[in-house]
Backbone of each chain as ProteinMPNN parsed JSONL, in Angstrom:
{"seq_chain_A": "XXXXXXXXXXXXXXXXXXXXXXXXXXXXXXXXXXXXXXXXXXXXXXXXXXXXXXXXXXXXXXXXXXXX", "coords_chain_A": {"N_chain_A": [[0.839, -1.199, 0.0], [0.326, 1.872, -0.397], [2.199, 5.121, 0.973], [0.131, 7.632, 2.604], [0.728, 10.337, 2.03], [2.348, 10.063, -0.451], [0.025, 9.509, -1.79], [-1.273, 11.463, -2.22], [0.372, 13.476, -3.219], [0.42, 12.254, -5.403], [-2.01, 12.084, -7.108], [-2.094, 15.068, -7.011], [-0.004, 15.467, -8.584], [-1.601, 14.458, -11.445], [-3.581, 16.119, -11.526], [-2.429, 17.883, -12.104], [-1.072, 17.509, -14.439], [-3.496, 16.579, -15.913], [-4.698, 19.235, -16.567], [-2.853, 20.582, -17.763], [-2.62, 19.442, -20.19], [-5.327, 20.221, -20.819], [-4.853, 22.984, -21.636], [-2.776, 22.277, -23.372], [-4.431, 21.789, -25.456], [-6.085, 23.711, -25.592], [-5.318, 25.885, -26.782], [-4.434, 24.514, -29.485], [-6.265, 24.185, -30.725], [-8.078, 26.481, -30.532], [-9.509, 28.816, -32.509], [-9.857, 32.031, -34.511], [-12.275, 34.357, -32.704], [-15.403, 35.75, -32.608], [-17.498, 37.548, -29.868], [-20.293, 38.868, -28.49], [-22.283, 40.114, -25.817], [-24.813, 40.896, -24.295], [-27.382, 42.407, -22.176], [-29.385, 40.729, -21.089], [-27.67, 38.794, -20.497], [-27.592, 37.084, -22.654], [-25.564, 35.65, -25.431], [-24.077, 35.626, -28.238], [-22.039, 34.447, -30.627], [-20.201, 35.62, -33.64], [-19.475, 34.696, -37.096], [-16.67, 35.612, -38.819], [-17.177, 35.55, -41.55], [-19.414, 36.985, -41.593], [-21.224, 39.662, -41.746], [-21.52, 41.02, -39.191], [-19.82, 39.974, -37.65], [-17.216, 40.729, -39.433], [-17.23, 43.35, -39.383], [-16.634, 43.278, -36.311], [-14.144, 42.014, -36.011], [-12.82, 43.774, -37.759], [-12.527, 46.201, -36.041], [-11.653, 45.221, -34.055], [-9.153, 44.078, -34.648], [-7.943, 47.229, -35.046], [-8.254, 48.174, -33.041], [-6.177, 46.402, -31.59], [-4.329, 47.108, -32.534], [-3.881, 49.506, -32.002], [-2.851, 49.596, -29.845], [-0.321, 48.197, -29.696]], "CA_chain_A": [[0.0, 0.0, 0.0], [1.6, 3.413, -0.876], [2.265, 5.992, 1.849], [-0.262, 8.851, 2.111], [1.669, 11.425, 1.051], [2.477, 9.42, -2.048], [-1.248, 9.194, -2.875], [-1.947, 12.913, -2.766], [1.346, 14.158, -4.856], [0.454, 11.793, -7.043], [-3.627, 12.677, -7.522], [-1.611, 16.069, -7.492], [0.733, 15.63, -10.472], [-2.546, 13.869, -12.11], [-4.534, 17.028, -12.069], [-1.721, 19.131, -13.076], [-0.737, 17.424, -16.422], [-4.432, 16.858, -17.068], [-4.755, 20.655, -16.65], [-1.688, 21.069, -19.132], [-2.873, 18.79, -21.673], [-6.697, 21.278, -21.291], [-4.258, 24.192, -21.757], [-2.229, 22.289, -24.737], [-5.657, 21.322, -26.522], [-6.55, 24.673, -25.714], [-4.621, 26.806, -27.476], [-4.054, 24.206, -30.509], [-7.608, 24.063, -31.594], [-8.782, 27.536, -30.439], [-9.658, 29.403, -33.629], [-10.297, 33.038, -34.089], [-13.923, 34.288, -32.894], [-16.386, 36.965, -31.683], [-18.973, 37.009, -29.145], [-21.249, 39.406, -27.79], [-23.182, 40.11, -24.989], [-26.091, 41.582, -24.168], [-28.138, 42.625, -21.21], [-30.144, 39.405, -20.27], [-26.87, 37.34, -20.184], [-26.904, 35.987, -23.482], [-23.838, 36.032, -26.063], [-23.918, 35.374, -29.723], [-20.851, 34.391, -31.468], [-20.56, 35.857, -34.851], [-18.46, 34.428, -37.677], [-15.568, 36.432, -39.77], [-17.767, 35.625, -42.615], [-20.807, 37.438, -42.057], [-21.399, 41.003, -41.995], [-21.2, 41.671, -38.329], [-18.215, 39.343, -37.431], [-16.13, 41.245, -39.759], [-17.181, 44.579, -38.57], [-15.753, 42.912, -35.011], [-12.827, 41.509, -36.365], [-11.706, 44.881, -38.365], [-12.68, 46.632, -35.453], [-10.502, 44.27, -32.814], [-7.678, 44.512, -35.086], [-8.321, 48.419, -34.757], [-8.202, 48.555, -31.315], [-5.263, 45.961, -31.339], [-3.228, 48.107, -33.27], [-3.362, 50.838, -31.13], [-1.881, 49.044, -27.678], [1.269, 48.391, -30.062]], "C_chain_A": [[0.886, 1.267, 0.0], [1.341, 4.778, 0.271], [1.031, 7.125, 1.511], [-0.114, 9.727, 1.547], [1.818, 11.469, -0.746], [1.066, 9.564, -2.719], [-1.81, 10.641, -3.055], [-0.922, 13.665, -3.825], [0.787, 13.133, -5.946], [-0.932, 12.061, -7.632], [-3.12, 13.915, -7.56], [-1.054, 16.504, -9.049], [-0.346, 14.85, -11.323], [-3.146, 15.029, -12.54], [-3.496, 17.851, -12.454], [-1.444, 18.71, -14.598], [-2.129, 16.605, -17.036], [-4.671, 18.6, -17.26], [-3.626, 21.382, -17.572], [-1.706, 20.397, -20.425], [-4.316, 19.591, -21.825], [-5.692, 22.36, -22.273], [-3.723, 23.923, -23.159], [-3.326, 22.433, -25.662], [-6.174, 22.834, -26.903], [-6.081, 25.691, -27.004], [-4.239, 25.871, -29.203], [-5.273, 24.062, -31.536], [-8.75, 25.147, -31.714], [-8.634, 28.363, -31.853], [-10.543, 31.081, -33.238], [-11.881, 33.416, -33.535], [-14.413, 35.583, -31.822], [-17.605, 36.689, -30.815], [-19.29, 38.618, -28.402], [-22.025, 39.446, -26.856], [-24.141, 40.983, -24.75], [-26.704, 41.461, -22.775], [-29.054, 41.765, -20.544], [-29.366, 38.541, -20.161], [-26.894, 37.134, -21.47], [-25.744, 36.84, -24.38], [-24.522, 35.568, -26.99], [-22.497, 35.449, -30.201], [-20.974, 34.785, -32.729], [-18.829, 35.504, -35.633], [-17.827, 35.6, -38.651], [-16.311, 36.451, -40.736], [-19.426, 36.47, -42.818], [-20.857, 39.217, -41.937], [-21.023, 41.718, -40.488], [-19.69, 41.481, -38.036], [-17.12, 40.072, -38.251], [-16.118, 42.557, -39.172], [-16.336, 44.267, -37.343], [-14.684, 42.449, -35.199], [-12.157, 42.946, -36.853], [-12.039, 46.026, -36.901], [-11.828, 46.206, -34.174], [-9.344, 45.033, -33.545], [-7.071, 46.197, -35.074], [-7.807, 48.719, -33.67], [-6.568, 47.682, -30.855], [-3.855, 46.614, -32.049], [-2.781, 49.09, -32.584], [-2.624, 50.55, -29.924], [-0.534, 48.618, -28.609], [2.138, 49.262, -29.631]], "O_chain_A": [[2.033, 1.402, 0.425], [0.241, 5.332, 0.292], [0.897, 7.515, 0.351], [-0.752, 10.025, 0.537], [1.603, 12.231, -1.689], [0.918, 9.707, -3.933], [-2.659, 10.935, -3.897], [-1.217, 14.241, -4.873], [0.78, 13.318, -7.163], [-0.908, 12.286, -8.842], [-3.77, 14.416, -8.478], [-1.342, 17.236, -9.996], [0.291, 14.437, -12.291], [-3.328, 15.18, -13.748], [-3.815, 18.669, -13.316], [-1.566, 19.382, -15.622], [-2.143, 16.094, -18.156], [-4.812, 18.992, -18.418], [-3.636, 22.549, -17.964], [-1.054, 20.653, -21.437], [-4.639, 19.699, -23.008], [-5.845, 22.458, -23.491], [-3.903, 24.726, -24.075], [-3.188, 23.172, -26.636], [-6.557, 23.194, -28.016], [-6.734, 26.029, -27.991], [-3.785, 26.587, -30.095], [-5.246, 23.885, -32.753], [-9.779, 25.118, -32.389], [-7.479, 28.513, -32.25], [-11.346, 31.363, -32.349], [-12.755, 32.684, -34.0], [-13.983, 36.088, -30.785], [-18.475, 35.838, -30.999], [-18.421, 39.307, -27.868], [-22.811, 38.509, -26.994], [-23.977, 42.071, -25.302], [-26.534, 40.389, -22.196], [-29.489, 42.085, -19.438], [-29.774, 37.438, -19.799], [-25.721, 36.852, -21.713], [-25.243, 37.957, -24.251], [-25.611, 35.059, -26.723], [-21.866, 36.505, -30.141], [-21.998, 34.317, -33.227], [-17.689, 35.755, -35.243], [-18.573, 36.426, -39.176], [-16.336, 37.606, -41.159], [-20.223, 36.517, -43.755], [-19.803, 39.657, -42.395], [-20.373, 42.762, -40.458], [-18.738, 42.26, -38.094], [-16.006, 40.035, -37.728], [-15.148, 42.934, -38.514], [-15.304, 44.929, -37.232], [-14.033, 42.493, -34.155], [-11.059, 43.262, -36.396], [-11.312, 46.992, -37.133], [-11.416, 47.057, -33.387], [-8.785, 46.094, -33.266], [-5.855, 46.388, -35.091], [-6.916, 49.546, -33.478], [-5.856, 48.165, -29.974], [-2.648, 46.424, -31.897], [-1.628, 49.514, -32.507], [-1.93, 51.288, -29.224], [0.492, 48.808, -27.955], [3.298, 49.231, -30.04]]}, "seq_chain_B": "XXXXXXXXXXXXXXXXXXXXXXXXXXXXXXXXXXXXXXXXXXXXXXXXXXXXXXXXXXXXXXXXXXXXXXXXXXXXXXXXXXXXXXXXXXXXXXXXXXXXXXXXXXXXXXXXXXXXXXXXXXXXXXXXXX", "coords_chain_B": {"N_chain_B": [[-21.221, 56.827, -28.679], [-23.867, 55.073, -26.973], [-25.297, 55.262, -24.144], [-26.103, 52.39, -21.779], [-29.543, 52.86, -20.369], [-30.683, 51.009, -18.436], [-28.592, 50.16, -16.476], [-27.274, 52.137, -15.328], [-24.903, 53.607, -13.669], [-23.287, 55.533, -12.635], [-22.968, 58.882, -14.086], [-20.873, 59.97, -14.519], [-17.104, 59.978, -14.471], [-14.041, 61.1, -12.966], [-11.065, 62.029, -14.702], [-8.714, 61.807, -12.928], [-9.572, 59.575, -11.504], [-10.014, 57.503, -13.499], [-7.587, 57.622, -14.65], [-6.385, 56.529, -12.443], [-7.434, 53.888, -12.069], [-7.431, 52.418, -14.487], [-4.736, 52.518, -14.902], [-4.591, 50.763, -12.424], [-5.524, 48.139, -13.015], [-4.444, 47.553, -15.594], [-1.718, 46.951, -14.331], [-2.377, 44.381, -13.444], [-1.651, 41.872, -14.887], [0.876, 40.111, -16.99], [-0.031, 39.797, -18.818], [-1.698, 42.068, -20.422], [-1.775, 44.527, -22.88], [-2.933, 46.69, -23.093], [-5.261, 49.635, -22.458], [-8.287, 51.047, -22.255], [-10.62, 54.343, -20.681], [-13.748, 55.315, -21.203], [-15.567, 57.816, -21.488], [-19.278, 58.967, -22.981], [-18.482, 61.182, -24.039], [-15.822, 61.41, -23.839], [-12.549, 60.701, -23.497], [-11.262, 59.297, -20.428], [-9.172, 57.778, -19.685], [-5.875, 56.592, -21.17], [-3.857, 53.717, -22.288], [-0.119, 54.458, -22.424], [0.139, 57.208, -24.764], [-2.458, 57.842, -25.638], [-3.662, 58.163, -27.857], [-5.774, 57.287, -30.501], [-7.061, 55.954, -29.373], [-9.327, 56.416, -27.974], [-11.172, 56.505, -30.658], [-10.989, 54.219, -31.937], [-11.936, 52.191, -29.978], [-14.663, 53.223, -29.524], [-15.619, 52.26, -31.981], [-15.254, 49.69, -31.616], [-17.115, 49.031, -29.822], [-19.348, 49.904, -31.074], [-19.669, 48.219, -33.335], [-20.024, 45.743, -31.501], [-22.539, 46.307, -31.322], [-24.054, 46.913, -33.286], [-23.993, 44.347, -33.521], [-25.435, 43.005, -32.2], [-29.036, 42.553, -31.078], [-29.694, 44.568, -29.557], [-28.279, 46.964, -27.337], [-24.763, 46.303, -26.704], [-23.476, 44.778, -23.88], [-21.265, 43.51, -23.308], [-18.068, 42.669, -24.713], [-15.803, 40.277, -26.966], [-13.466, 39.582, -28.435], [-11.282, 37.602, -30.294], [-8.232, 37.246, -31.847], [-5.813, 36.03, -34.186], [-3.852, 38.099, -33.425], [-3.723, 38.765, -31.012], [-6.172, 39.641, -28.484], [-9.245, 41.461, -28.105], [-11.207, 43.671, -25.528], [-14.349, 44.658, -24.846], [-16.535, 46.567, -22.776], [-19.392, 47.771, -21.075], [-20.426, 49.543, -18.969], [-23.222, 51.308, -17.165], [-22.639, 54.868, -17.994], [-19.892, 54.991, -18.307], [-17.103, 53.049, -20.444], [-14.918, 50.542, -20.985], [-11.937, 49.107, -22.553], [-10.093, 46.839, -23.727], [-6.922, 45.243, -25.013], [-5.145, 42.19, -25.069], [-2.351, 39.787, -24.364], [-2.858, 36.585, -26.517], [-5.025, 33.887, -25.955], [-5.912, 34.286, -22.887], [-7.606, 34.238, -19.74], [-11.119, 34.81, -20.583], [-13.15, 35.477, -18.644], [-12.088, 36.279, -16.32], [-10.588, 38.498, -16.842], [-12.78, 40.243, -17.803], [-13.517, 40.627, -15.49], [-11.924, 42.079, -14.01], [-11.988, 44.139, -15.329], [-14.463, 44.759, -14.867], [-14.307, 45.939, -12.154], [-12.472, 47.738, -12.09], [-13.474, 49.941, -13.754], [-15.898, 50.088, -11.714], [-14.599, 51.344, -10.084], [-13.122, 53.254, -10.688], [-15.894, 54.718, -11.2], [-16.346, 54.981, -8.931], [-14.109, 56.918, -7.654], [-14.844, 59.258, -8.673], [-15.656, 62.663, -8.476], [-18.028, 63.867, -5.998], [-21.63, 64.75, -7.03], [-22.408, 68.204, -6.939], [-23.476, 69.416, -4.694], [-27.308, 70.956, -4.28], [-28.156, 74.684, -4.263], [-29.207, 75.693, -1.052]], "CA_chain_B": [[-21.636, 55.419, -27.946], [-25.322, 54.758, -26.916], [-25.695, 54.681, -22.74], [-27.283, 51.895, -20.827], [-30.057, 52.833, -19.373], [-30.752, 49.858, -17.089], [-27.193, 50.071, -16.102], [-26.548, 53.271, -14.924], [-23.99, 53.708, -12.337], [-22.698, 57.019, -12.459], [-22.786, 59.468, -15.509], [-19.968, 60.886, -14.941], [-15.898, 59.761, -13.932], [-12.968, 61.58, -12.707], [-9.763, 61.393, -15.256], [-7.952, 61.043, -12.045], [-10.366, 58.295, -11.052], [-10.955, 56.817, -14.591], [-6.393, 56.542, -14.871], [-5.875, 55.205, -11.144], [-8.173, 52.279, -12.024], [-6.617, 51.755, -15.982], [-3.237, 51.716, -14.446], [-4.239, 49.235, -11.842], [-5.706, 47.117, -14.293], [-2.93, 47.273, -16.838], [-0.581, 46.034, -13.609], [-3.071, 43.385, -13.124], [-1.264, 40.761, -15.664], [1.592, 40.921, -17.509], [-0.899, 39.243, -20.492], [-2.368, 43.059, -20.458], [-0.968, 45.232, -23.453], [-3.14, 48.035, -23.233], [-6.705, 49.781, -21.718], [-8.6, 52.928, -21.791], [-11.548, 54.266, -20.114], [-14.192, 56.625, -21.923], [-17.294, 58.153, -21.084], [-19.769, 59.506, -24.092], [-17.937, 62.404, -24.727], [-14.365, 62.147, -24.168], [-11.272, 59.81, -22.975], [-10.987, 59.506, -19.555], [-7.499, 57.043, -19.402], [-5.823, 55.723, -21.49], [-2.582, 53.366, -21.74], [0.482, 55.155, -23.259], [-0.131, 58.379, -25.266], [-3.816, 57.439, -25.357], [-3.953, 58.409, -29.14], [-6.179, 56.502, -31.337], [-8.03, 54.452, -27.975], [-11.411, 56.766, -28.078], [-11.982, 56.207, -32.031], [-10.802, 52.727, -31.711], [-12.791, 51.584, -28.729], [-15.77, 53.028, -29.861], [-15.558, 51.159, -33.092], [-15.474, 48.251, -31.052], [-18.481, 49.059, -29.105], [-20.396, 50.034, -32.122], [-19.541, 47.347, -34.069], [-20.57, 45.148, -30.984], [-24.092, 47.056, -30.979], [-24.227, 46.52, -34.479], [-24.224, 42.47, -34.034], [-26.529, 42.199, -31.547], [-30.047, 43.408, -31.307], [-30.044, 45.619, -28.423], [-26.424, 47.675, -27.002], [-24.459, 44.952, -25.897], [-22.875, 45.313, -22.712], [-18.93, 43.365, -23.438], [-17.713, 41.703, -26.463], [-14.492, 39.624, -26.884], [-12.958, 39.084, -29.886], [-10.027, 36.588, -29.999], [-7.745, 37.341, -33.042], [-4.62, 35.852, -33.948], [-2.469, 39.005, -33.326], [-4.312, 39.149, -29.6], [-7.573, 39.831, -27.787], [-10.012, 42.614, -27.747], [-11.982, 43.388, -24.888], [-15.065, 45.815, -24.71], [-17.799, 46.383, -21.823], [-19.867, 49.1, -21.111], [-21.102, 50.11, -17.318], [-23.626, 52.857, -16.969], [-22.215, 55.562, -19.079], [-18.691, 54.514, -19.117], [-16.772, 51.998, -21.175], [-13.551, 49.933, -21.097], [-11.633, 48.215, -23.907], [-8.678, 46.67, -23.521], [-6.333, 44.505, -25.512], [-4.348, 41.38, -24.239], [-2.031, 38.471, -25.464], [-3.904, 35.465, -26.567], [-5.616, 32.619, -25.04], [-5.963, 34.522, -21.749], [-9.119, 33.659, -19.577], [-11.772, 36.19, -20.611], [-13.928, 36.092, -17.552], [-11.025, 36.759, -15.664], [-10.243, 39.812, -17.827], [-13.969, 40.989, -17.589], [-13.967, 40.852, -14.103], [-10.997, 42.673, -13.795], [-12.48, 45.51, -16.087], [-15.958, 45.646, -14.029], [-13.717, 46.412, -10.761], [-11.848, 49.168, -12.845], [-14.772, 50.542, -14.04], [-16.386, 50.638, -10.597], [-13.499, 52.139, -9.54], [-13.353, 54.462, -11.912], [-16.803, 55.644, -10.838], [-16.6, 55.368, -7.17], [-13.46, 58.028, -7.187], [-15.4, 60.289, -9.231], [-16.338, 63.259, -6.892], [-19.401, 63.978, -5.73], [-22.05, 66.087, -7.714], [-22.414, 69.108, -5.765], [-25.775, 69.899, -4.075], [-27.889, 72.325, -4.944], [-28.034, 75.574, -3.195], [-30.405, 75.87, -0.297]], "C_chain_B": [[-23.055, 55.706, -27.354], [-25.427, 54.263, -24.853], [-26.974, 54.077, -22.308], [-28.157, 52.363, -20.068], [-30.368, 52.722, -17.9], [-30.085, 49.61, -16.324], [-26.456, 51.059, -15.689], [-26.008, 53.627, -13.851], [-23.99, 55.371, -12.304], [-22.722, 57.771, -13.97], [-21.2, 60.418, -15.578], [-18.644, 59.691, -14.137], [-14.453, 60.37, -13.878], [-11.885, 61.345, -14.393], [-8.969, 60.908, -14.225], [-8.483, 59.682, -11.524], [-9.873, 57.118, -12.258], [-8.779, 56.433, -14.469], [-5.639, 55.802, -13.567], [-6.433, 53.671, -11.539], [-7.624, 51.733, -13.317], [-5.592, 51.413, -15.224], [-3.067, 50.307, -13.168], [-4.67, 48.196, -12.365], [-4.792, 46.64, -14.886], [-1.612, 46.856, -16.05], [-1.207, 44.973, -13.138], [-1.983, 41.837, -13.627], [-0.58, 41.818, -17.005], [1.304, 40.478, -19.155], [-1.505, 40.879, -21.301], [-1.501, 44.233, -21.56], [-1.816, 46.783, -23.231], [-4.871, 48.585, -22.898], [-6.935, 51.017, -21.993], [-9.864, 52.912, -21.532], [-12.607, 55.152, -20.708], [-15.447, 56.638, -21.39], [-18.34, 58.738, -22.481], [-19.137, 60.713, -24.449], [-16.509, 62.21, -24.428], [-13.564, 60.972, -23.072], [-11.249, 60.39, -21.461], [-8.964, 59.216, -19.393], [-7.425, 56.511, -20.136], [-4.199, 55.138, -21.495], [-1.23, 54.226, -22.619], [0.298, 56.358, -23.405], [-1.324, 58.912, -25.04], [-4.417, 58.148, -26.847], [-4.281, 57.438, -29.523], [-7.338, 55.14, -30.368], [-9.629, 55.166, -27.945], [-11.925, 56.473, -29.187], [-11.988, 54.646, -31.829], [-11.524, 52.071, -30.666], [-14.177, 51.803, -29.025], [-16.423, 52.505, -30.92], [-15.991, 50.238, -32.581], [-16.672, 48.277, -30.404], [-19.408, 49.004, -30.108], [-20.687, 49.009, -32.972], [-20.001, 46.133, -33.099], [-22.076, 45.163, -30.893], [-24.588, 46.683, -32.365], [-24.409, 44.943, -34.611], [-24.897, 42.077, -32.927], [-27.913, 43.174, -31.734], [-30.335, 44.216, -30.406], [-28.687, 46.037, -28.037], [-26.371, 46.317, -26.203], [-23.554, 45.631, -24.502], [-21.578, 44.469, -22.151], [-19.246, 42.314, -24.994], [-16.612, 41.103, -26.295], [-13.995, 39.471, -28.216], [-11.744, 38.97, -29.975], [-9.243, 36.909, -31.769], [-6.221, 36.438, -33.064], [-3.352, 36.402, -33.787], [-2.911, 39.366, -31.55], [-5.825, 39.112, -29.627], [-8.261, 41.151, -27.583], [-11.06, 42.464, -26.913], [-12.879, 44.747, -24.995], [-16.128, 45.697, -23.603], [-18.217, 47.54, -21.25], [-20.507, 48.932, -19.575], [-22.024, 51.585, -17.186], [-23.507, 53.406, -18.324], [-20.58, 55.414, -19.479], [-18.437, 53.433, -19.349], [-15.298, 51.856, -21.231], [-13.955, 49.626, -22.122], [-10.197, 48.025, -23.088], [-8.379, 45.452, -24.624], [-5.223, 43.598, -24.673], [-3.421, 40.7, -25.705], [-3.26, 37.44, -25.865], [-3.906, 33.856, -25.66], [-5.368, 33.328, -23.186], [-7.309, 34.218, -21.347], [-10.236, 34.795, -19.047], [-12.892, 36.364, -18.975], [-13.298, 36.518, -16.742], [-11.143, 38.266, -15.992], [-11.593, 40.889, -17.315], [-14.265, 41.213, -16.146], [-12.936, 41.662, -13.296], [-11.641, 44.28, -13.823], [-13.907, 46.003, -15.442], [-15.605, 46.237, -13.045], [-13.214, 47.303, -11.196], [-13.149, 49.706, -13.164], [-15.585, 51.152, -12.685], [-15.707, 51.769, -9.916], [-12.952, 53.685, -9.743], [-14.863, 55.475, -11.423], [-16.873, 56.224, -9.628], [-15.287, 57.004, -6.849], [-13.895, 59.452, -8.263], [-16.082, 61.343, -8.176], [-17.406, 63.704, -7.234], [-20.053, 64.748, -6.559], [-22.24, 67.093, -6.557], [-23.6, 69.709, -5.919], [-25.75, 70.92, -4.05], [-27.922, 73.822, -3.975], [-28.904, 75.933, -2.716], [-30.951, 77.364, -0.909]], "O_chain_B": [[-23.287, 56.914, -27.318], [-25.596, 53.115, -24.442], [-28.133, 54.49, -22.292], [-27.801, 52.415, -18.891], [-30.391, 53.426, -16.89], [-30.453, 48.929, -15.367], [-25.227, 51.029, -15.633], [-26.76, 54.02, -12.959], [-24.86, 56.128, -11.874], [-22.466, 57.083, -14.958], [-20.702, 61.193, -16.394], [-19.005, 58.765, -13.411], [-13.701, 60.088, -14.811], [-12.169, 60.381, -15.103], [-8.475, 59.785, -14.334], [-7.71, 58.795, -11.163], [-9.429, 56.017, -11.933], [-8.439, 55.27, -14.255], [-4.758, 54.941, -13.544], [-5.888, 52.591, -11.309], [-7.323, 50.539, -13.292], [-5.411, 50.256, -14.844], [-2.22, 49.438, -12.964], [-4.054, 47.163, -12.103], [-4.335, 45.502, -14.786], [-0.599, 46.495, -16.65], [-0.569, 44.432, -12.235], [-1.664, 40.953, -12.832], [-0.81, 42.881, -17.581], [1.943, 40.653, -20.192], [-1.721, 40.917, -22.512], [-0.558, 44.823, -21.033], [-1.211, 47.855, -23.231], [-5.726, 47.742, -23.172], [-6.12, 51.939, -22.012], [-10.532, 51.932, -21.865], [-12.057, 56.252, -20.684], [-16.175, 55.74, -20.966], [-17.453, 59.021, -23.286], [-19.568, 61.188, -25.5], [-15.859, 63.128, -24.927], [-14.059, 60.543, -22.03], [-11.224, 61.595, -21.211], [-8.0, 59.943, -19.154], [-8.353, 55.755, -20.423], [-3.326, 55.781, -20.912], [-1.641, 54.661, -23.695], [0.229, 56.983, -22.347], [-1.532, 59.994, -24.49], [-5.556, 58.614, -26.879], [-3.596, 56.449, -29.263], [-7.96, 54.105, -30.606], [-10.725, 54.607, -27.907], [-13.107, 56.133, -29.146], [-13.01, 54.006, -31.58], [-11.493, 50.871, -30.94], [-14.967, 50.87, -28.884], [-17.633, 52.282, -30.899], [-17.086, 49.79, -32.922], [-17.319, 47.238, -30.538], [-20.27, 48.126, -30.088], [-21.838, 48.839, -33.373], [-20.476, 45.24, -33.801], [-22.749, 44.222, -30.473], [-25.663, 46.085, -32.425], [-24.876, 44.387, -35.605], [-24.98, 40.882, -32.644], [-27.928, 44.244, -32.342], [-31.475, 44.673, -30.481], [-27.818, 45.308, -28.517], [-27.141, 45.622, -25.541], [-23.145, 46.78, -24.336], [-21.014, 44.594, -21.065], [-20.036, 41.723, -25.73], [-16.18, 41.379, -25.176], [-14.835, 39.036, -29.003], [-10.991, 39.929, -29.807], [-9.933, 36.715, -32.769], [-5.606, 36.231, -32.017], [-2.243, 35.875, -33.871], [-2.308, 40.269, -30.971], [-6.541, 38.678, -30.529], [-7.721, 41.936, -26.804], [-11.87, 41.554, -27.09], [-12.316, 45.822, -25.199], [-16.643, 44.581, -23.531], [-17.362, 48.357, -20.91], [-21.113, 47.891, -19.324], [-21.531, 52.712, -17.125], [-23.919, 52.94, -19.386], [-20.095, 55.638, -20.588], [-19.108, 52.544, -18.825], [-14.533, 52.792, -21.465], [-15.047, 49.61, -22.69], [-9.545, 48.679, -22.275], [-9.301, 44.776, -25.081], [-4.528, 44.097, -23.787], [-3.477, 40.795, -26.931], [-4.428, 37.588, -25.504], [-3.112, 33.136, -25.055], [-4.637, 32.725, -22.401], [-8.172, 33.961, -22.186], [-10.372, 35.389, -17.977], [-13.203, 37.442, -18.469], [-13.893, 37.403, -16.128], [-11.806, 39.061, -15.326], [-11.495, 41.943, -16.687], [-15.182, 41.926, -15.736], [-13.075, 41.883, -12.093], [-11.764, 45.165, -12.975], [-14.38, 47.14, -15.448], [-16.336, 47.168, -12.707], [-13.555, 48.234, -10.465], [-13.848, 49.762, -12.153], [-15.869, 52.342, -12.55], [-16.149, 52.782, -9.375], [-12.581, 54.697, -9.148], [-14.849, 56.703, -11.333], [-17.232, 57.339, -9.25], [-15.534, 57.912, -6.055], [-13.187, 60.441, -8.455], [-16.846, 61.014, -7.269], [-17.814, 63.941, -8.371], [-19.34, 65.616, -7.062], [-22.216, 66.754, -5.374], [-24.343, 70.226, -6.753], [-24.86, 71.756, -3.9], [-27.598, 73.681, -2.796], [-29.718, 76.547, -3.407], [-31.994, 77.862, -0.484]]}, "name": "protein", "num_of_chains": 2, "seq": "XXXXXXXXXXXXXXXXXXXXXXXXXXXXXXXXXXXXXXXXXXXXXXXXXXXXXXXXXXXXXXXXXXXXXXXXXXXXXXXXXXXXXXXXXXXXXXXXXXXXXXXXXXXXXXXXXXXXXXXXXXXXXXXXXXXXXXXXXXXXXXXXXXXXXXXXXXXXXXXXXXXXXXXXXXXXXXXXXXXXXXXXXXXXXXXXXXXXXX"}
């Protein structure tokens, strides 16, 4: 049977490198995107391709230009 | 920009108020490239020079108002050169820009405490005269 100690570092280092494989997945499959909110809580995502989403995209890049 | 109604904190905020609370924001995380604070008429704080953050921010607001059906009240928009953030309180409005993949509720909850902050050191209106 494995010392106490042993069984919490190790349910320790368990949740840390699943929490670094969220983080890898994260960032390798996150794709650009907009969302909105509004006053009752909800959000709408809008895509690059439609009329608003670009307005928010040339408008990000806008705003991201300027904190250069 | 188009003020909330339903949401009205304060109509008005200090500049000294509006850049104590940007700058403690913008030392929040060192993910944070850049913030400013505006009210309907005119730049309170912003990071740097603070050239080009009132047209640019309200772009972003407008263009958020523009994709939903009622004024929205924050937006996010994840790009691959960074992050834009927008959210409106009352009558004033943050924006800020980050690195990417930072964690936006974080961010937004950063920017509602600046914002408050921003209003609360706004001084008093001054009462009327008996």
């Amino acid at each position: 049977m494995q010392k106490p100690h042993r069984l919490v570092l190790d349910r320790m280092t368990g949740y840390a490198d699943e929490a670094a494989a969220y983080l890898r997945r994260r960032r390798l499959t996150r794709k650009p995107f907009a969302r909105v909110y509004t006053e009752g809580g909800g959000g709408a995502t809008h895509a690059s391709d439609t009329d608003q989403g670009r307005a928010l995209f040339l408008a990000a890049a806008r705003l991201i230009d300027t904190a250069r | 920009m188009p003020a909330n109604p339903k949401k009205r904190v304060r109509s008005t905020a200090s500049r000294a108020g509006a850049s104590a609370a940007a700058s403690r924001f913008a030392s929040l995380s060192a993910e944070m490239r850049g913030c400013a604070i505006f009210d309907p008429e005119k730049l309170l704080a912003a990071s740097g020079d603070g050239e080009g953050w009132l047209d640019a921010g309200r772009a972003l607001l407008e263009a958020a108002d523009g994709a939903a059906s009622e004024p929205a009240t924050h937006a996010h928009v994840a790009t691959e050169d960074g992050e834009a953030f927008a959210l409106r309180l009352g009558d004033l409005a943050m924006v800020a820009v980050t690195e990417r993949f930072v964690l936006a509720s974080l961010v937004f909850a950063d920017m509602r405490a600046a914002l408050r902050e921003a209003a609360r050191e706004a001084p008093a209106p001054a009462a009327s005269a008996a």
